[in-house]
C-alpha positions as CSV (number, residue, x, y, z in Angstrom):
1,X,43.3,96.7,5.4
2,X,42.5,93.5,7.4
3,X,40.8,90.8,5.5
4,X,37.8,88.4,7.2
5,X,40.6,85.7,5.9
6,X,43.1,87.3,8.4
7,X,40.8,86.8,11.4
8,X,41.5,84.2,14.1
9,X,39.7,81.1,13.4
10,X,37.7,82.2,17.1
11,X,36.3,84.8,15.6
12,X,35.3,84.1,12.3
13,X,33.5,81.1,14.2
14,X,31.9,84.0,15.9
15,X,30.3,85.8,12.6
16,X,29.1,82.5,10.9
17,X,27.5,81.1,13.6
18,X,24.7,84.0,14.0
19,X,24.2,83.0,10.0
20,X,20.8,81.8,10.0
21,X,20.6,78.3,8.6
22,X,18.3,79.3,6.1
23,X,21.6,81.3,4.7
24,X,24.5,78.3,5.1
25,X,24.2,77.1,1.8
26,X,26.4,80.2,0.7
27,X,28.6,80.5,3.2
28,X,29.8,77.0,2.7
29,X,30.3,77.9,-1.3
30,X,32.4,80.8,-0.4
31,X,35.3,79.3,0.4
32,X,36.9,75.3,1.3
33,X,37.9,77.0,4.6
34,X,34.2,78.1,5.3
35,X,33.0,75.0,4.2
36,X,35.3,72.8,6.5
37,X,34.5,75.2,9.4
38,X,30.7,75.0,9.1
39,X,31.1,71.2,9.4
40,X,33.1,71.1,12.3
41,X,32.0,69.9,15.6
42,X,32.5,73.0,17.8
43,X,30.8,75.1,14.8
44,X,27.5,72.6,14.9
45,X,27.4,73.5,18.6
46,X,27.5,77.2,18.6
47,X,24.8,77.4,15.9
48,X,23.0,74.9,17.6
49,X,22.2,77.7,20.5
50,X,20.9,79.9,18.1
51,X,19.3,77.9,16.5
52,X,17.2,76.6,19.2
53,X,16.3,80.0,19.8
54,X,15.0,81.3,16.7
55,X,14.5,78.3,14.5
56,X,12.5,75.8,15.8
57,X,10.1,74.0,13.7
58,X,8.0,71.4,13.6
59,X,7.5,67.8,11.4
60,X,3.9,66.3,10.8
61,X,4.0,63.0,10.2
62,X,0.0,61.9,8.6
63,X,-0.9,59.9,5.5
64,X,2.6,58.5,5.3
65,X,4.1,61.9,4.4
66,X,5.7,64.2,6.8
67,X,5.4,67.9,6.3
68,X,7.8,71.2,7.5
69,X,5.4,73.5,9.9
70,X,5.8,75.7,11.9
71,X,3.5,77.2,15.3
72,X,3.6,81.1,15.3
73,X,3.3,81.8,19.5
74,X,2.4,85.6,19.3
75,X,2.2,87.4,23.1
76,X,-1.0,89.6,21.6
77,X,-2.5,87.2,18.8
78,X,-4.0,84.0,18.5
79,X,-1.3,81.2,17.9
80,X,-1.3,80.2,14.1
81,X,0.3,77.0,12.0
82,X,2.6,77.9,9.0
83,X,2.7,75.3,6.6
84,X,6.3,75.4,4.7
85,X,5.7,71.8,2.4
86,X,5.7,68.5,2.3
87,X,8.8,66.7,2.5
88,X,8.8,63.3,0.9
89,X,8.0,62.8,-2.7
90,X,7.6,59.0,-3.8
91,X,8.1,57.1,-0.9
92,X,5.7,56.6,2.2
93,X,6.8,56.9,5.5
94,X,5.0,54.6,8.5
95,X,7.0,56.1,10.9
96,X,9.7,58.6,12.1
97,X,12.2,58.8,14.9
98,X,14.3,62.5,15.7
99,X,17.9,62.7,16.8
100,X,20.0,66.0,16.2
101,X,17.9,67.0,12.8
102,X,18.3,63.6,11.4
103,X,15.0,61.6,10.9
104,X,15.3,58.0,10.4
105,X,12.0,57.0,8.7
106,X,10.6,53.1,8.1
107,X,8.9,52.8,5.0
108,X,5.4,51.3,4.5
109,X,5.9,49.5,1.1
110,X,9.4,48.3,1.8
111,X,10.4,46.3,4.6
112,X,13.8,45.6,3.3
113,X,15.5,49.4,4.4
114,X,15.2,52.2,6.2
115,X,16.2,56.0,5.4
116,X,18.5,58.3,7.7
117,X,17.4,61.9,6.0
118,X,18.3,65.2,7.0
119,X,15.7,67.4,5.5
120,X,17.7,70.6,5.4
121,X,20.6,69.6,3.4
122,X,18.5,66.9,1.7
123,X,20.9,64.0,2.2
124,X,19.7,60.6,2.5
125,X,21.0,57.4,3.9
126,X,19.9,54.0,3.0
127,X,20.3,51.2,5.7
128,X,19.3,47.7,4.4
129,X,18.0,45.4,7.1
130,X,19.4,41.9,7.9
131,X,16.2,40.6,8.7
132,X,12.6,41.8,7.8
133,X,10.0,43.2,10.3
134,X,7.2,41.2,9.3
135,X,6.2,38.2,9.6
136,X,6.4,35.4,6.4
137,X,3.6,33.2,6.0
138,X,4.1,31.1,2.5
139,X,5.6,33.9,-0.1
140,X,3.8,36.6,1.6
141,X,4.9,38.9,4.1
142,X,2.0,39.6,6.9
143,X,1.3,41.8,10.3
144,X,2.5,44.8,11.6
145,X,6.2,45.8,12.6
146,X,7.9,43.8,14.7
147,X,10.8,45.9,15.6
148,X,11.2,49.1,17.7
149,X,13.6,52.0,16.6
150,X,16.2,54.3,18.2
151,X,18.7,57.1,16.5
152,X,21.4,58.0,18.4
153,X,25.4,59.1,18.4
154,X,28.5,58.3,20.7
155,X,30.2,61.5,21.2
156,X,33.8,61.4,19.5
157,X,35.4,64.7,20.5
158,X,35.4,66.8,16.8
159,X,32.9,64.3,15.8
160,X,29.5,62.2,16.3
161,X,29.5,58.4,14.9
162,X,25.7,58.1,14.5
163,X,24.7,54.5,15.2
164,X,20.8,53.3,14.9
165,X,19.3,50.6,17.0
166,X,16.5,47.7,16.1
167,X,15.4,45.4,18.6
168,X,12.4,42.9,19.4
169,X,11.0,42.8,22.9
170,X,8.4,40.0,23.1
171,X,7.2,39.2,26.0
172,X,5.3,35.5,26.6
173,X,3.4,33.4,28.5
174,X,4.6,33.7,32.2
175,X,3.4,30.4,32.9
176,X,6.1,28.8,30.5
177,X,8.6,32.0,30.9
178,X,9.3,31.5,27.0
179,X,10.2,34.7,25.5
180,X,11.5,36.2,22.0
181,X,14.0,39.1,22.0
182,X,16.6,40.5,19.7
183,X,18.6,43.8,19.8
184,X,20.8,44.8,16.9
185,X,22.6,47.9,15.9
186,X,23.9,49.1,13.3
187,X,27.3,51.9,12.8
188,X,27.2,54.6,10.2
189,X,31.4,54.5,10.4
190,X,31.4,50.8,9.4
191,X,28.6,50.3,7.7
192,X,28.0,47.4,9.6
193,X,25.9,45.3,11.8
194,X,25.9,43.6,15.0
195,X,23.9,41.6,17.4
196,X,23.9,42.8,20.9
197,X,23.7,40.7,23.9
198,X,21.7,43.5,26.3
199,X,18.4,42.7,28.4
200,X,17.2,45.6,29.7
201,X,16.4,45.1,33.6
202,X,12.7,45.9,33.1
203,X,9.8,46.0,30.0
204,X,10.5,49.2,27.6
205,X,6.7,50.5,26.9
206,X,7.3,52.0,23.9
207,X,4.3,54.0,21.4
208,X,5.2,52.2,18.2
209,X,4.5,55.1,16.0
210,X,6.2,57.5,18.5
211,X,9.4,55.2,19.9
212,X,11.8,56.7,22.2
213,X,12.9,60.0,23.2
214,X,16.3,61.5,21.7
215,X,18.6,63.3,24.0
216,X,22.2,64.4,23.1
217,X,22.6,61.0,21.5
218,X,20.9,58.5,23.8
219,X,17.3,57.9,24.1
220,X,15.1,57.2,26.9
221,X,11.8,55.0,27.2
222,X,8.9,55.1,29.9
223,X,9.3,51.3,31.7
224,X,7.9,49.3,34.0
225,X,9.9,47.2,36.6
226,X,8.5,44.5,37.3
227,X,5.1,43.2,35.1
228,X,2.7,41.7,35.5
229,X,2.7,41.7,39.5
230,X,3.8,44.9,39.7
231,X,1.8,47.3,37.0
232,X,3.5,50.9,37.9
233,X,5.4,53.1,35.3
234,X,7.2,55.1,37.5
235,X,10.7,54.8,35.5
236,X,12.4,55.6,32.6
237,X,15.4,53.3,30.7
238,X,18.2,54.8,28.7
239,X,20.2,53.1,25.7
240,X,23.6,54.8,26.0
241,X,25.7,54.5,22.4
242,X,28.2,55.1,23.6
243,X,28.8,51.9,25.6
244,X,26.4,50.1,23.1
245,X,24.2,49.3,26.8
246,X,20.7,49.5,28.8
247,X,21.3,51.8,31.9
248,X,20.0,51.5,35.3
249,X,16.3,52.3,35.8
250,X,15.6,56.2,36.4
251,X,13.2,57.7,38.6
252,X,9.9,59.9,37.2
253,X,8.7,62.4,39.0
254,X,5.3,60.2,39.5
255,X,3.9,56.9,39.9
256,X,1.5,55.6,36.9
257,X,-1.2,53.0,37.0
258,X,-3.7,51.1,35.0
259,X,-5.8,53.8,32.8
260,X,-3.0,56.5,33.0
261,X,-0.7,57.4,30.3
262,X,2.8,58.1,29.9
263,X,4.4,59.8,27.1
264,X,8.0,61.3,27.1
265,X,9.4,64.6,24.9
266,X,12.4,66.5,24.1
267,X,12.5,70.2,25.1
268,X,14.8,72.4,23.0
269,X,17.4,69.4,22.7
270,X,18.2,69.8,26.3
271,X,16.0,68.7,28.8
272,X,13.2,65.9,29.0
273,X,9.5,66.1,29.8
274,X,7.3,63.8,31.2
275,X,3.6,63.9,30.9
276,X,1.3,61.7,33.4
277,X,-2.3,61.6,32.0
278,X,-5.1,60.7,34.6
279,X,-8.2,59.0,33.5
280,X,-10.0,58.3,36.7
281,X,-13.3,58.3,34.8
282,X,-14.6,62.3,35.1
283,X,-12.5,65.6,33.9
284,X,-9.4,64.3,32.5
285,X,-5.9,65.8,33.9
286,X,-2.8,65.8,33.1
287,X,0.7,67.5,34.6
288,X,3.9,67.7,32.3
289,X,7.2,67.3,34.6
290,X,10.5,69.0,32.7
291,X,14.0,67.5,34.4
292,X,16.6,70.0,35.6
293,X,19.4,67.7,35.9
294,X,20.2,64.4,34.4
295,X,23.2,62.0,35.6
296,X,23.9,58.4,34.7
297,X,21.7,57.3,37.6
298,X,19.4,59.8,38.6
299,X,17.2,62.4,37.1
300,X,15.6,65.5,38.8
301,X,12.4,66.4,38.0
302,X,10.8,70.2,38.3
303,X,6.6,70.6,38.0
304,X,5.9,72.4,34.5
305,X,2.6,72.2,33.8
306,X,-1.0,70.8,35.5
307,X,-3.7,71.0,33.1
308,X,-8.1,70.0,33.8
309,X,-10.0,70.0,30.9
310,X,-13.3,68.8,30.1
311,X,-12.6,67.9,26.6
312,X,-11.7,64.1,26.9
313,X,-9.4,62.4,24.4
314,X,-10.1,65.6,21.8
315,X,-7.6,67.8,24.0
316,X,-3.7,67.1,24.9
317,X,-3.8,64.2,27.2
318,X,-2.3,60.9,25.7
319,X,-0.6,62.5,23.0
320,X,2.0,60.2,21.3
321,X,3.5,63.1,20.2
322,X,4.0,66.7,21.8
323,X,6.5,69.0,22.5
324,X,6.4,72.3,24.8
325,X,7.3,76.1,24.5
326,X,9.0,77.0,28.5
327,X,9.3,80.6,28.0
328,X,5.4,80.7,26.9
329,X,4.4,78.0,29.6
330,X,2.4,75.7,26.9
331,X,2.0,72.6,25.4
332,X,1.4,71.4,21.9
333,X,0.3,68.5,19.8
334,X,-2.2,66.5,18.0
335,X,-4.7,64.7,20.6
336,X,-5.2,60.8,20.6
337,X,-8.6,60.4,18.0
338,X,-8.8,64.1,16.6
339,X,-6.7,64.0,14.1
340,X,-7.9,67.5,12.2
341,X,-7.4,69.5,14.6
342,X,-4.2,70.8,16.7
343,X,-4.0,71.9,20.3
344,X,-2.1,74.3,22.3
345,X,-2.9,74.0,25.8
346,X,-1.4,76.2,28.9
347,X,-2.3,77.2,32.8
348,X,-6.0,78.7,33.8
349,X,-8.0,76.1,31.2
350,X,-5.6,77.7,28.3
351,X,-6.9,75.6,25.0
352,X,-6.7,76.8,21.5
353,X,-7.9,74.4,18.6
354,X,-5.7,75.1,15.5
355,X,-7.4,74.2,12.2
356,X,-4.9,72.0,10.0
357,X,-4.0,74.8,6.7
358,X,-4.4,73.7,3.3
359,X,-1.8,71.2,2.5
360,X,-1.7,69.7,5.8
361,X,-5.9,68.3,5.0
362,X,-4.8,64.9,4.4
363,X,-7.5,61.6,4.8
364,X,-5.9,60.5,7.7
365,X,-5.6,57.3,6.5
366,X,-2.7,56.3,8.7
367,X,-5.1,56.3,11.4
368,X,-4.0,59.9,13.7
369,X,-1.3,62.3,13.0
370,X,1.9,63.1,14.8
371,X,4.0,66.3,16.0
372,X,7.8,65.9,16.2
373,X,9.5,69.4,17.5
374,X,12.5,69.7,14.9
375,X,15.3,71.7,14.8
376,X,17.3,72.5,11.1
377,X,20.7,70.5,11.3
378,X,24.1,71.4,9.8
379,X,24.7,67.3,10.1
380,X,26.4,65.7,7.2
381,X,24.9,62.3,7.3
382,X,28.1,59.9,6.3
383,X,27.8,57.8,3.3
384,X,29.1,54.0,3.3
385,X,32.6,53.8,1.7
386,X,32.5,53.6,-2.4
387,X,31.5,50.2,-3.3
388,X,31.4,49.1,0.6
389,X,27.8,47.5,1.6
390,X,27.0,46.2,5.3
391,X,28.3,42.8,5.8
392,X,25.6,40.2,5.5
393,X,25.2,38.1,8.7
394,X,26.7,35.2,8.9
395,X,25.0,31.8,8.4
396,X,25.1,31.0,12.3
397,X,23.6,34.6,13.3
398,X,20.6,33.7,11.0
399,X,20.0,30.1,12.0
400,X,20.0,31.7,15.2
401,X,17.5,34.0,14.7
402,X,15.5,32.1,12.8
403,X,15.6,29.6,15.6
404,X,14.4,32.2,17.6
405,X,11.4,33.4,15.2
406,X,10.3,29.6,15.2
407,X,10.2,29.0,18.8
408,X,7.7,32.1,18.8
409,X,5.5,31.2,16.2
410,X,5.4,27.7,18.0
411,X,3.6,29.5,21.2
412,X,2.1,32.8,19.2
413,X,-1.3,32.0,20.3
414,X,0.1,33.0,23.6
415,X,2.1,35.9,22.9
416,X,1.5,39.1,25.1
417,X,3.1,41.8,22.9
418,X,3.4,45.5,23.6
């Protein structure tokens, strides 16, 4: 009698995949050659396809806590939220960032780390920082984050090195053409830290809370290219891991202008959407582009969605967060200054207001809420080598960027940040 043991290694890929992930915790106990398998790289991306399809969930990020949902998109009922728990315990979270089911999360009372978590296997990451992202003013620490965030992975063959990016983009007063910026990364194989010497050829607009969009390990930023002469966001930047580098400018599908509002999102971990508010001072409309084919310099772009409403800022228009279901033609996510209440919007004037379920009835004290589309990962986050610690910079790298820091608070009456 033929044992599951004697199968080719093909085909007992093909059983455990359709596991749901829900269900992975035992097949990974029920053997060392199950438990190998289920972390190898070609077995991460034939569950991945399932479990895009049947899986797909959704992180609320409000009150500095982030919480599991999930939207219920019935063809004959009205569209519900499921509220599976909140997810962090004692620490508080100011903001998140997605990449392949990892969330990299900045704290609100410690500005010394960050945490690399992947909520379905419960491991966690910490990654100290060299230098803080506030301001010091005597012995106190003051102002709002400095730094913006990206998650993303070079692409090794059987494996993924995960690699997280920090940077600074201040921009100054043109009239001196003094400027701050500072881009650092840091590499989850070495445990280690390094400044980058990158300049993006345009000015990253970037929501803070929000950051960039993740996309098989790169992530991509609206942009403008050229500012102030030129105000039209009608490009996107990407920072591949791979090469550690800023690509060329990519086209969007549309030209934006003062009062309009771009925000990107991921769609199933595949494609990108772009949504173009317009706020030309009567019925607000918006139209959500999703791209069909992206290359190292260009990106094509098809029409997904066009959208009128009369509901202002309380319906999906300049949503720093949302994400979108293809097969039922809709979008999703919290609006701008109603933080209560979530919105599913669609063709033909489609809106339905979803009241938040107990649990998920915070005080909104973090100012608005926002949606991240998530997906459960089989990801093992690596841990730093026993007893190995990131290498503290050295005593030039911090003069230098300390020289840096001074220089700006010399001219930070004059400082045009975004």
């Amino acid at each position: 009698m033929t044992k599951i043991s004697d199968l080719p290694i093909n085909l007992v890929e093909e059983i455990l995949y359709r596991v749901p992930v829900k269900n992975m915790r035992e097949v990974r106990l029920t053997c060392k050659d199950w438990d190998t398998l289920s972390q190898s790289q070609s077995f991460s991306k034939m569950h991945s396809a399932v479990r895009r399809e049947v899986e797909s969930m959704m992180i609320v990020l409000m009150d500095f806590n982030l919480y599991l949902t999930k939207v219920v998109l019935s063809d004959n009922e009205d569209p519900t939220i499921e509220y599976k728990g909140k997810l962090n315990k004692q620490i508080k979270i100011s903001q998140a960032f997605h990449c392949d089911g990892l969330l990299l999360c900045v704290l609100e009372d410690d500005d010394t780390k960050a945490i690399v978590w992947n909520p379905y296997w419960g491991q966690t990451r910490s990654i100290e920082f060299r230098f803080s992202h506030r301001r010091r003013v005597g012995p106190r620490k003051v102002g709002c984050d400095r730094f913006k965030y990206a998650l993303g992975y070079e692409d090794k063959g059987s494996c993924r090195g995960y690699k997280f990016l920090r940077f600074i983009e201040y921009y100054v007063d043109y009239e001196t053409r003094k400027e701050f910026d500072w881009y650092e990364i840091y590499d989850f194989d070495s445990s280690t830290w390094k400044t980058l010497d990158v300049t993006p050829n345009s000015r990253i607009l970037c929501h803070q809370e929000k950051g960039g969009v993740s996309l098989k390990g790169n992530t991509y930023w609206p942009a403008l290219q050229s500012y102030p002469e030129n105000y039209s966001i009608d490009h996107m930047i990407c920072f591949d891991f791979a090469s550690e580098s800023f690509g060329p400018l990519l086209r969007l599908p549309f030209s934006a202008g003062h009062g309009d509002y771009v925000t990107l999102s991921c769609v199933r971990e595949e494609k990108l959407a772009a949504l173009l508010t317009h706020d030309e001072g009567g019925p607000l409309e918006f139209d959500i582009w999703i791209s069909t084919k992206i290359e190292a310099e260009k990106v094509l772009w098809s029409k997904f969605l066009r959208v009128v409403t009369e509901t202002g800022f309380f319906a999906l228009v300049n949503s720093r967060g949302y994400f979108i279901d293809e097969e039922k033609k809709v979008a999703m996510g919290f609006a701008e200054y109603d933080t209560r209440t979530f919105n599913i919007v669609g063709e033909a004037g489609y809106l339905k207001e979803l009241e938040l379920v107990e649990g998920l009835r915070g005080n909104i004290v973090y100012g608005r809420a926002i949606a991240y589309s998530y997906v459960p990962s089989l990801v093992q986050i690596k841990q730093p080598d026993a007893g190995g610690k990131w290498k503290h910079q050295s005593d030039l790298e911090k003069q230098r960027f300390d020289q840096k820091m001074s220089g700006l608070v010399a001219v930070k009456n004059r400082i045009k940040f975004w």
